[in-house]
C-alpha angles and dihedrals in degrees: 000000000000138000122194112212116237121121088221098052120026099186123190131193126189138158120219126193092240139097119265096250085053089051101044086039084060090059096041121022092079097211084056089041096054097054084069122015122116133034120311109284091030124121126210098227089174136003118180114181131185093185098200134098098278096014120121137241132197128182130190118216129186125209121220083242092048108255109145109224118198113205108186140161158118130308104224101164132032125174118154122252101350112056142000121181127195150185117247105197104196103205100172093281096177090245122124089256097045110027106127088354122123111182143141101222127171131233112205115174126177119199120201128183110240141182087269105037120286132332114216127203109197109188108187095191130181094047109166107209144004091263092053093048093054099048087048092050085051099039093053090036094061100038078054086064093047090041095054084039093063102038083054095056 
């Protein structure tokens, strides 16, 4: 997995041993979605989907110290199996990545099918800040780790 260092674009790019349609149902099938999504040591209290252009997501995460984090937006892309883009509205959440932070940033994530299963580039664009950028490298890091945790069970 890499991260390229630029407040404005935090890219990451990692492979997972699963098929294309696996890996894209994680992100947007919500009872999937909640088995992984989030840092280690996070729990999805909560995760609402209208998985449609226009249509609105919220998930629910838990902190290991109990502070409950809302992470919402706008679908604004949808093309099944190779890429899904979404709003990621920061909305001083109380996370290391949002804490005092208001922003309307962008997820774009391309999935492509590879020798070894599929390769996914997740942009998170728009980031206001360092700090922001930091919580969110390690936010979408981690989940990485849950993520190819769970495709390999």
């Amino acid at each position: 997995m890499t991260a390229t260092t630029s407040v404005e674009s935090l890219i990451v790019k990692r492979e997972f041993t699963a098929p294309i349609e696996r890996v894209f149902e994680a992100w947007t099938n919500v009872e999937v979605l909640a088995q992984w999504f989030g840092p280690e040591g996070f729990t999805v209290l909560d995760a609402k989907s209208d998985l449609k252009v226009g249509g609105q997501y919220e998930w629910v995460i838990q902190s290991p110290d109990n502070n409950q984090i809302k992470h919402f937006g706008e679908y604004v892309e949808i093309s099944k199996p190779t890429s899904l883009v979404f709003t990621w509205v920061l909305d001083d959440q109380g996370c290391s990545g949002s804490a005092g932070e208001c922003a309307d940033t962008l997820v774009s994530i391309a999935f492509k099918t590879v020798t070894n299963g599929t390769e996914v580039v997740l942009t998170h664009e728009k980031l206001p800040s360092e700090k922001s950028f930091e919580g969110h490298q390690f936010g979408w890091q981690s989940s990485f780790d849950s993520l190819a945790a769970l495709l390999a069970s």
